[in-house]
C-alpha positions as CSV (number, residue, x, y, z in Angstrom):
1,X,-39.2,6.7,-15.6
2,X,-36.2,8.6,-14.8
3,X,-35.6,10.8,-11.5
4,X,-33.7,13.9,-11.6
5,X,-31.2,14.4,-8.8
6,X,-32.6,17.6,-6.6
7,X,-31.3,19.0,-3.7
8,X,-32.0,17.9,0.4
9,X,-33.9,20.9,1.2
10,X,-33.6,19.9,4.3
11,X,-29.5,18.5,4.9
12,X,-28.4,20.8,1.2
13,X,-29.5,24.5,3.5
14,X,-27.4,23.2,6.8
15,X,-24.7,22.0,4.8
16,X,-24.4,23.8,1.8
17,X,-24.6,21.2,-0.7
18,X,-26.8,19.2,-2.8
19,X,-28.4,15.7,-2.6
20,X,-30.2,12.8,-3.9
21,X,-33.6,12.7,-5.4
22,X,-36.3,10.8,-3.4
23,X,-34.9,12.2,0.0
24,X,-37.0,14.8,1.5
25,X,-36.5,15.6,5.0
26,X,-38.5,18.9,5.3
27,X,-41.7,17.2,5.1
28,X,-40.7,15.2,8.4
29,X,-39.3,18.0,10.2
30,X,-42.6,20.4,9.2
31,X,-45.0,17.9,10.5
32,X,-43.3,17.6,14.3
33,X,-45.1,20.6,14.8
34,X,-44.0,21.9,18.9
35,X,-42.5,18.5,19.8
36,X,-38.7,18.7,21.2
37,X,-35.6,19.5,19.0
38,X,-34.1,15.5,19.7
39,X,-38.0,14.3,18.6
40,X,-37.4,16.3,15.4
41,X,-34.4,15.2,14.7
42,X,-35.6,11.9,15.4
43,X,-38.5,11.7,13.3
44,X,-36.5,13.4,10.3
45,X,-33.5,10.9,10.4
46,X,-36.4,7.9,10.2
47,X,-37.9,9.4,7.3
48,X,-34.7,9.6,5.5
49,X,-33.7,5.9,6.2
50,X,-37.7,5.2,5.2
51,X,-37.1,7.2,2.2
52,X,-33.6,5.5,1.0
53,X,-35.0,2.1,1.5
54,X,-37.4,3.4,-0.9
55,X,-35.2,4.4,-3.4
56,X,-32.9,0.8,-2.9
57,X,-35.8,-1.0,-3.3
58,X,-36.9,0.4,-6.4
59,X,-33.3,0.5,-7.7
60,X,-33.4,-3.4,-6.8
61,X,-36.9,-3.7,-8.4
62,X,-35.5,-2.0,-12.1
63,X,-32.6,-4.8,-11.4
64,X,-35.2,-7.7,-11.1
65,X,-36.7,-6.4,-14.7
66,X,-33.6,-6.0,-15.9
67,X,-32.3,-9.1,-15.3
68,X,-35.8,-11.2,-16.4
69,X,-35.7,-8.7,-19.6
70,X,-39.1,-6.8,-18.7
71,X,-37.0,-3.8,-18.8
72,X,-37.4,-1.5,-22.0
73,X,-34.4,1.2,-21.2
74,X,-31.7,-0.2,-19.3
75,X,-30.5,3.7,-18.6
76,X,-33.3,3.6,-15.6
77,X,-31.8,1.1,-14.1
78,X,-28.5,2.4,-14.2
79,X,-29.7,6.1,-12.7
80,X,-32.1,4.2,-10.5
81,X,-28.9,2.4,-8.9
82,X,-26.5,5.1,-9.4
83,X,-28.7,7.5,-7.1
84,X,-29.4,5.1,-4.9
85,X,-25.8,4.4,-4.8
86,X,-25.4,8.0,-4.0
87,X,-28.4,8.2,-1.1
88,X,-26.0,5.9,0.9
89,X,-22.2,7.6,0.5
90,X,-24.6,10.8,1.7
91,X,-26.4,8.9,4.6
92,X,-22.9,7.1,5.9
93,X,-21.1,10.5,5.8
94,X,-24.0,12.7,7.9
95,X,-23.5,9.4,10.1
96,X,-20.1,9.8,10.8
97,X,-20.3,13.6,10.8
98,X,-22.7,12.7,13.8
99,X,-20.8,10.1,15.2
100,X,-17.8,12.9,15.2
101,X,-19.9,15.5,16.5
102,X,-20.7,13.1,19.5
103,X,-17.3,12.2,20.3
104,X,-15.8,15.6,20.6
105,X,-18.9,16.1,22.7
106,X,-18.1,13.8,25.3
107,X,-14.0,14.9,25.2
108,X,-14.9,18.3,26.6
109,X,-14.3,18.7,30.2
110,X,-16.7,19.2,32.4
């Protein structure tokens, strides 16, 4: 049960670069259909929490087996945890890109 790591088809075209498996934000913003650009954004940034909880809690769930000894190949664990690991350095730095963003927003005179 192993995941390859695939690109954010979604976050990888704005930003240029690649991302975790198990995040897929173009399914949230293709379903918005003619709402508002902020209820896009919106509804795509609560997928992508929904989706890394996801991916913690089944990189917590391969721990629990692993622990108990139900688990055959420790490697899933590891790449389980390691891209789960990865799903949160991504989401904490589009976070503070954002929380940049806003700040240099609100230093521009008026």
């Amino acid at each position: 049960m192993t995941l390859p790591i695939g690109g954010i088809p979604g976050i990888g075209a704005a930003f240029g670069v690649g991302g975790v498996a198990g995040i897929d934000t173009t399914a949230a913003a293709q379903g918005v259909g003619g709402t508002a650009n902020g209820d896009a954004f919106s509804s795509v940034l609560a997928a992508t929490f929904d989706q890394l909880q996801a991916t913690q809690a089944n990189a917590d769930g391969l721990a629990a087996k692993a622990a108990t000894g139900d688990l055959k190949d420790v490697h899933d664990y590891m790449i389980a945890r390691s891209e789960s690991s990865l799903a949160v350095e991504m989401v904490v730095g589009i976070k503070n890109k954002a929380v940049d963003a806003f700040n240099e927003i609100m230093r521009m005179p008026i």
